[in-house]
GUNU-649035 format. One record per atom (N, C-alpha, C): z, y, x. Coordinates in steps of 0.2 Angstrom, whole numbers, padded with zeros to 4 digits, always signed. Each point is the difference from the previous one (the first is absolute). Example, Ala and Ser with C-alpha at 12.3 -4.5 7.8 and 13.67 -1.06 7.14 Angstrom:
+0039-0028+0066/+0000+0006-0004/+0000+0006+0004/-0004+0005-0002/+0001+0006+0004/+0003+0005-0004/
***
This chain:
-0241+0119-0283/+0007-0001+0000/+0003-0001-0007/+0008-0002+0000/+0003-0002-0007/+0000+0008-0002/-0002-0002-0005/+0003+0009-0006/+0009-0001-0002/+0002+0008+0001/+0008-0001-0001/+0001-0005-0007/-0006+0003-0007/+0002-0005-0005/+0000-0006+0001/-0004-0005+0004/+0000-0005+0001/+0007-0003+0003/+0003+0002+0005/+0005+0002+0003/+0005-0002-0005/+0002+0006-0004/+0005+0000-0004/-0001-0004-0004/-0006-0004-0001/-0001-0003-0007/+0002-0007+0002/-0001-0001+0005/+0003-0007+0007/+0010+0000-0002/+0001+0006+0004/+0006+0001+0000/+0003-0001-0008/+0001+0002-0004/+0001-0001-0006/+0001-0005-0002/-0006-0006-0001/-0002-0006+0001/+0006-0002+0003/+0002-0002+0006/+0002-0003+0005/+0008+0002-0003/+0001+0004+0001/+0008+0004-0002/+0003-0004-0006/-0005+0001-0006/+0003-0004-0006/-0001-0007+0000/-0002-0006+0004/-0001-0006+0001/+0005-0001+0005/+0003+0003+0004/+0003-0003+0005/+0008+0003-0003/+0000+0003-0003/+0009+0003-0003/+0000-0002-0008/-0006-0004-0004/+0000-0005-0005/+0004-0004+0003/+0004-0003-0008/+0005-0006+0005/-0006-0006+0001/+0003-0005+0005/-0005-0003+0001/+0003-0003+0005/-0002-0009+0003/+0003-0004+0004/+0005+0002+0005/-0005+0005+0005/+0004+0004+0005/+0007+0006-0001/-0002+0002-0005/+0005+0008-0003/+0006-0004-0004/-0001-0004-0002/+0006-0005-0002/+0004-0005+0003/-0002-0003+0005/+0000-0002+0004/+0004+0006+0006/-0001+0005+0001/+0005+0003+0004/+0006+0004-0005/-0001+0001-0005/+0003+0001-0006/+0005-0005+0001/+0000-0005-0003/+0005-0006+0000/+0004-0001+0008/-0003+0001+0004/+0004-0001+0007/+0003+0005+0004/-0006+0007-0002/+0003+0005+0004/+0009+0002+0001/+0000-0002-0006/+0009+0004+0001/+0004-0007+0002/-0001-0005+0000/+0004-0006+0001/+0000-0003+0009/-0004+0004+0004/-0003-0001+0002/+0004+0007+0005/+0001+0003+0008/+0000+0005+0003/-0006+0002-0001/-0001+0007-0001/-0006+0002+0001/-0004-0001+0006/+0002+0000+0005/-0005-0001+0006/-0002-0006+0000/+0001-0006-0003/-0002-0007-0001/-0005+0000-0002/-0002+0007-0004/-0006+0000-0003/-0008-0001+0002/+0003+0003+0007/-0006+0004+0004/-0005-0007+0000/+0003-0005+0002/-0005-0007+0003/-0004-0003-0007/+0003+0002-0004/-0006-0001-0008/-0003+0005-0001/+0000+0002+0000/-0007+0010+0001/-0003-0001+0003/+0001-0003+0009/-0003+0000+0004/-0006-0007-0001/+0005-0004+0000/-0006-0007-0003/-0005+0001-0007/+0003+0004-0004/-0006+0001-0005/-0004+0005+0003/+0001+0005+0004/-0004+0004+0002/-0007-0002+0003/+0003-0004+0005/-0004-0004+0004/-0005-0007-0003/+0002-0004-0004/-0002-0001-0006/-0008+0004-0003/+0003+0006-0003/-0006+0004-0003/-0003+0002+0006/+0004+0001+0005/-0007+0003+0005/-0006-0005+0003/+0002-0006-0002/-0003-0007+0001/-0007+0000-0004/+0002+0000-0007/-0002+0001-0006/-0005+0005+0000/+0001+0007+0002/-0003+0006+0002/-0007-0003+0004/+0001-0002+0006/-0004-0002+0003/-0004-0006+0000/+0002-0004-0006/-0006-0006-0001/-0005+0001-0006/+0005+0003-0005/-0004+0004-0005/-0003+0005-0001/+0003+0006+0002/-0002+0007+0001/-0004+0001+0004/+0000-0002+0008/-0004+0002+0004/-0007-0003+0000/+0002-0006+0000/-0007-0006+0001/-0005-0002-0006/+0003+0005-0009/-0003+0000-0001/-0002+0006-0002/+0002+0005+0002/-0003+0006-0002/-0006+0001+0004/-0002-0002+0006/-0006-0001+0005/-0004-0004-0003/+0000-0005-0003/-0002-0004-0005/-0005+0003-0007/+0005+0006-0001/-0002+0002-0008/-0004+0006+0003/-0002+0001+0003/-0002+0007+0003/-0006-0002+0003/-0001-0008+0001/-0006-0001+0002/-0004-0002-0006/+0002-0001-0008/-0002-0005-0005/+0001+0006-0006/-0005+0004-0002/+0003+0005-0007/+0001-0003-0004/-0004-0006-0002/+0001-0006-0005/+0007-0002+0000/+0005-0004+0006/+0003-0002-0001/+0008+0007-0001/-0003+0005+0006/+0005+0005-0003/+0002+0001-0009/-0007+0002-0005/+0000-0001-0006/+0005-0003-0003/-0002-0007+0001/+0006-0005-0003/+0007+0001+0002/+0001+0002+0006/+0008+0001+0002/+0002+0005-0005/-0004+0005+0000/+0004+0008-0001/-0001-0003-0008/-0005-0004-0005/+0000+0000-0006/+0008-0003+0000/+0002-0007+0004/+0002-0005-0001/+0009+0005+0002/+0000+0005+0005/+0006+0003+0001/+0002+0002-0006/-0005+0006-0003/+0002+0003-0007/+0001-0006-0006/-0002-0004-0003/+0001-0004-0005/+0010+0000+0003/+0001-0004+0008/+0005-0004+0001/+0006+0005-0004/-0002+0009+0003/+0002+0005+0000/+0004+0000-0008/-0005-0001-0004/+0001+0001-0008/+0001-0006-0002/+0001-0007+0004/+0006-0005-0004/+0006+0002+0001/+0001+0002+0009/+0007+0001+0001/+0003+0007-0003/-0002+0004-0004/+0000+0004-0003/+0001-0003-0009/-0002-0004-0002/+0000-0004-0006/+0006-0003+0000/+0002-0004+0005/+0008-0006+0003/+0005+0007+0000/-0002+0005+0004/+0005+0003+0000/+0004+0005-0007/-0007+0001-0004/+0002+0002-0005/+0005-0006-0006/-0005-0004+0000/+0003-0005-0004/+0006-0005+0001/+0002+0000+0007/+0005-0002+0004/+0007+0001-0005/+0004-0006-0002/+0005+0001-0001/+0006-0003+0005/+0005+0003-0004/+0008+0003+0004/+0002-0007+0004/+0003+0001+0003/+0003-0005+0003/+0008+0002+0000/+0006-0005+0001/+0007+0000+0000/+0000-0003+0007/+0005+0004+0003/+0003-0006+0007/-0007+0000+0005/-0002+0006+0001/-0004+0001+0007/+0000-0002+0005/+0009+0003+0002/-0002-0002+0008/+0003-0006+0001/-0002-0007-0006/+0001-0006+0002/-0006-0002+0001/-0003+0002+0005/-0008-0001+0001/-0002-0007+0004/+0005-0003+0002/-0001-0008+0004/-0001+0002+0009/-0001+0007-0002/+0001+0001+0007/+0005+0002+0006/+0005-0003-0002/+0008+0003+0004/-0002-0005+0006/+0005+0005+0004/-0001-0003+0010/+0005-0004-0002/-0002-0005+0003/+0009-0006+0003/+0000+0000+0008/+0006-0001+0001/+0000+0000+0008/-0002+0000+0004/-0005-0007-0003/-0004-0002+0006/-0006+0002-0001/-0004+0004-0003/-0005+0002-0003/-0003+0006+0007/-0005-0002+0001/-0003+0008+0007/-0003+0004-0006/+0005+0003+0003/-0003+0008-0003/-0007+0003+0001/-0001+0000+0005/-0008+0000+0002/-0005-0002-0003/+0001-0006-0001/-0003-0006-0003/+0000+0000-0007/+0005+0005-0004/+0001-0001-0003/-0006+0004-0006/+0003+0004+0004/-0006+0008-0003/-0005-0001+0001/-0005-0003+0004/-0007-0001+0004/-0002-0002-0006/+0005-0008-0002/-0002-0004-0004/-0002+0000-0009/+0003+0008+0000/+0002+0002-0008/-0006+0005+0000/-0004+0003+0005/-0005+0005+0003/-0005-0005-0002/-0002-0006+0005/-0005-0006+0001/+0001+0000-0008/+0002-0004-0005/+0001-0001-0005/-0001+0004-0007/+0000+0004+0001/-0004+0007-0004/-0007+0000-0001/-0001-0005-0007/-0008+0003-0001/-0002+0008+0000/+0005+0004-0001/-0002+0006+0000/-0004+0002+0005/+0004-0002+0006/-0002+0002+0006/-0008-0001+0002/-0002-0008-0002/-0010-0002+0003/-0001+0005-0004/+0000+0000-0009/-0004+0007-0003/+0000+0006+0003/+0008+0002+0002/-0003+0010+0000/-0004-0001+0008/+0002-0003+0005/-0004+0002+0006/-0008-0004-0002/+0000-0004-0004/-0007-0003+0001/-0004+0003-0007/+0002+0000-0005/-0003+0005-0002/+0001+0007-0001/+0008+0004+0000/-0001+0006-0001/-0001+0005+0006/+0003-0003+0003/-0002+0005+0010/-0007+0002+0000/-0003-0007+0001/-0008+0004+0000/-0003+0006-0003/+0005+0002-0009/-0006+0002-0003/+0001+0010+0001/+0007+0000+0004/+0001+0005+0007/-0003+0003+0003/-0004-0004+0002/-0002-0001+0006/-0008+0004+0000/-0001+0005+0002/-0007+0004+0000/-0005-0004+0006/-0006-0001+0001/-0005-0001+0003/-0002+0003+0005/+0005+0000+0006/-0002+0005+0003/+0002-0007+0011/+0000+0008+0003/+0001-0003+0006/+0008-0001+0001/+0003+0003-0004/+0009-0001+0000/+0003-0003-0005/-0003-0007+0002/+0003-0004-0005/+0004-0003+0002/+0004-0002+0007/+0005-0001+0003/+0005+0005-0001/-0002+0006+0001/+0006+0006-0001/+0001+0000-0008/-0005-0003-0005/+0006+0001-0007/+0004-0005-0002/-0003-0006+0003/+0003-0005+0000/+0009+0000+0001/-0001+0004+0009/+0006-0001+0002/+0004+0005-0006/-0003+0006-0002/+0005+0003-0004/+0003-0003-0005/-0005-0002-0003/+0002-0004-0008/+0004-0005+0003/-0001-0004+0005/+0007-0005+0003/+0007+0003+0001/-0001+0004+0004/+0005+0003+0001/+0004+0004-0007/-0003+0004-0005/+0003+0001-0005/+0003-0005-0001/-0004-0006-0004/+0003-0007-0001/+0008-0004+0003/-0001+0002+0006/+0006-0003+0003/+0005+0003+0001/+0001+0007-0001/+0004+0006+0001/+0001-0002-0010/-0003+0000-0005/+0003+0004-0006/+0003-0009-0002/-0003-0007+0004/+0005-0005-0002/+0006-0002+0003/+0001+0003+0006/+0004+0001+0004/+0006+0004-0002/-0003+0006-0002/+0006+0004-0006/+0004-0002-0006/-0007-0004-0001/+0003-0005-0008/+0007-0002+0003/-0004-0004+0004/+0007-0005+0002/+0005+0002+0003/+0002+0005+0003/+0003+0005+0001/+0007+0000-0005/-0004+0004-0006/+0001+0004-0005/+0005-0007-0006/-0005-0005-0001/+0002-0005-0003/+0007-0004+0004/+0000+0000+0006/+0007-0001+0002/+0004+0004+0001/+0000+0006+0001/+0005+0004+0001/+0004+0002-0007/-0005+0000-0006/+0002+0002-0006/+0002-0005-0004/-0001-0006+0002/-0001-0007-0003/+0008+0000-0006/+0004+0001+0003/+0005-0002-0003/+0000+0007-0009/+0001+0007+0005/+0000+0004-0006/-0006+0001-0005/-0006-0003+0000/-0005+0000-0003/-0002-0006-0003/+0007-0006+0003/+0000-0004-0006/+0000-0001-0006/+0003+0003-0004/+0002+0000-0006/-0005+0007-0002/-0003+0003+0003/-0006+0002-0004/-0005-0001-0002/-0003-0004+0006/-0008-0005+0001/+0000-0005-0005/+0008-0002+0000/+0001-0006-0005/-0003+0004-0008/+0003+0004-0001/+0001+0001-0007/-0008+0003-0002/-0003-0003-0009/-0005+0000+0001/-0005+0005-0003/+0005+0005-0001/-0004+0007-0002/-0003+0003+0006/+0004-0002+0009/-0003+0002+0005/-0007-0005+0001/+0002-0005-0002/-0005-0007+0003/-0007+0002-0004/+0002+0002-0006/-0009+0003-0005/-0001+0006+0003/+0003+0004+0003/-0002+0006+0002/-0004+0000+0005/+0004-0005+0006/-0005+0002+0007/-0007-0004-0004/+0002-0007-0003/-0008-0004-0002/-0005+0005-0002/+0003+0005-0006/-0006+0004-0001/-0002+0006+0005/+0005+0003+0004/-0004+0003+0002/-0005-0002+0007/+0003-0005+0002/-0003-0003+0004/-0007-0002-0004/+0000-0004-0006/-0009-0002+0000/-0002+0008-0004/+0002+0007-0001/-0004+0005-0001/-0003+0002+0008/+0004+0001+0007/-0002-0001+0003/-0006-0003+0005/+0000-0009-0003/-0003-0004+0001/-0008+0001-0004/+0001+0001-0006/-0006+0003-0002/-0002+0008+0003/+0000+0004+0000/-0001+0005+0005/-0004+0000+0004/+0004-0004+0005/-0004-0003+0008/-0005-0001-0003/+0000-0006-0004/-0008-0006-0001/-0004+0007-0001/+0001+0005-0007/-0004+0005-0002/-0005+0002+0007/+0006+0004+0006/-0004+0003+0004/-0003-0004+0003/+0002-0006+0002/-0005-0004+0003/-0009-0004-0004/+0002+0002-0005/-0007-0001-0005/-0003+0007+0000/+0004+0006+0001/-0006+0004+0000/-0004+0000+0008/+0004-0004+0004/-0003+0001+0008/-0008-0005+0001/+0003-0005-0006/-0007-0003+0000/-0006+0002+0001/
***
């Protein structure tokens, strides 16, 4: 079965990529407050659904896949950790930005909210990397590999779910902080010290 450090090493992971600003967390940021809050729900709901898509074409289908191939496991988990320590590099070296939540993503009228979020989910290269290659390297060898699967989903969808949440509800009063960019080098740094972390423990699992 998964080790709690595995667990929390996942957890961690996930927590600081999904409340990193980024398409979606800006995106409910810029709309949350202009918008009723319960307008919100159908854009959650659609990115949610979205990744649980995502989850299942990637995650699932290939983790069966890598668990019959050690060779090609190999290269995913090399290929996970390298991704780990660019995103980790970008993050670090990542400069500031002015005018956030002018992200191109504002709802108009006639815009489906459903549709909307799904589409900003689909749209996320992040999203084929972490289920295609970091979910797998989770993932122990065993006979419950559908039960870690589903945990690790479920983490997922609950701590982006909160992002979203979080970034609408606070959107307006955490504007003027996000923006400003002694907070924008902080979360970068501490986000890629983080992000190298994870890769460490995952090289030593090699």
């Amino acid at each position: 079965m998964m080790t709690l450090s595995s667990y929390a090493s996942f957890f961690i992971l996930v927590f600081t990529m999904v409340y990193s600003p980024g398409p979606m967390t800006m995106f409910m940021m810029a709309n949350g407050m202009k918008m009723q809050y319960r307008t919100i729900w159908p854009v959650l709901i659609g990115a949610s659904n979205a990744y649980l898509i995502s989850m299942i074409v990637f995650s699932v289908g290939l983790t069966q896949l890598l668990q019959q191939n050690k060779l090609i496991l190999t290269v995913v988990q090399v290929g996970g950790i390298i991704y780990l320590l660019y995103l980790a590099y970008t993050q670090w070296n990542k400069k500031t930005v002015s005018g956030l939540s002018s992200t191109g993503f504002e709802v108009s009228k006639n815009s489906s909210l459903y549709a909307k979020g799904a589409l900003i989910a689909f749209s996320n290269p992040k999203t084929i990397i972490l289920f295609g290659l970091i979910f797998p390297q989770f993932i122990t060898d065993s006979h419950s590999r559908s039960l870690q699967i589903m945990l690790l989903g479920i983490t997922f969808l609950i701590l982006q779910f909160s992002s979203g949440c979080v970034y609408a509800y606070f959107g307006r009063r955490i504007k003027q902080l996000v923006e400003q960019p002694f907070y924008q080098n902080l979360i970068n740094k501490i986000s890629a010290i983080v992000l190298v972390v994870v890769a460490v423990f995952l090289i030593v699992k090699l």
